[in-house]
N, C-alpha and C positions, 0 to 999 in steps of 0.2 A: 607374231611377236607383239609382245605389250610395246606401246608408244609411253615414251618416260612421263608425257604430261597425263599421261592416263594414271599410270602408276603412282604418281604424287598425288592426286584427288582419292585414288580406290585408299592411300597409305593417313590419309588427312582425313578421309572421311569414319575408317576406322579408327584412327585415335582420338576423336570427336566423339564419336560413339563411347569407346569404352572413357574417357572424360563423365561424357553425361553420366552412364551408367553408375561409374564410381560416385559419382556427383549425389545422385539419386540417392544411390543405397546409405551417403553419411548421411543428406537429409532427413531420410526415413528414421534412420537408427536417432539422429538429434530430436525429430518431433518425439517418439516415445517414450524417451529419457524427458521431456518437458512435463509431458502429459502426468508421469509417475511423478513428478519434482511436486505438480500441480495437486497432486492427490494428496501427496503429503504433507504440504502447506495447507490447506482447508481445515483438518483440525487447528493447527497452531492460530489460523485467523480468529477460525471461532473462538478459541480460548481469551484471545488477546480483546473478541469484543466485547466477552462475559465476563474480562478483568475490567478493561475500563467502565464499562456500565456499574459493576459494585465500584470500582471511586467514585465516579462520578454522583452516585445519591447522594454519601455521604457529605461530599463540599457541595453539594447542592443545599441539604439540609444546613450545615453549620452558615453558609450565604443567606438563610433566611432569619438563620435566628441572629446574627448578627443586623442584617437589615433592620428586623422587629427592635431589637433592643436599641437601635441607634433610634426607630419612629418612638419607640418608647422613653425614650429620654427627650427629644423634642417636645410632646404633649408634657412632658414633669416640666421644663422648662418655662412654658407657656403657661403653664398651673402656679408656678413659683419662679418669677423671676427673681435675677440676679440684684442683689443692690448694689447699688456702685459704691466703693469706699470713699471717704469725704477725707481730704487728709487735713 
């Protein structure tokens, strides 16, 4: 005859078991669901850094020409100063 403290270990040890096991298989099933989430995101990144790369020239470009024209009005400045009004 099974001894009861026997019985409580064999009963805990299988429901420990089928625990993990359940355990396991949602793991399993969650990693591959990531792994596809991951594949599918990859395009949209890339899109998203071959969008901001075309922003980014253009206010890169317009930062410069505004930079130039502000150096270009300093040198007109220095060329032609301001008169002060005498009142």
């Amino acid at each position: 005859m099974i001894d009861p403290v026997q019985l409580v270990i064999i009963l805990s040890l299988i429901s420990v078991t089928v625990v993990i096991i359940i355990s396991s298989v949602y793991l399993i099933k969650l990693l591959n669901q990531v792994k596809k989430m991951l594949v599918d995101v990859e395009p949209i990144l890339s899109d998203a850094k071959l969008i901001s790369s075309s922003v980014a020239k253009p206010v890169s470009s317009i930062s410069e020409f505004v930079m130039g024209f502000k150096d270009g009005l300093k040198i007109f400045n220095s060329i032609f100063p301001k008169k002060e009004k005498e009142d």
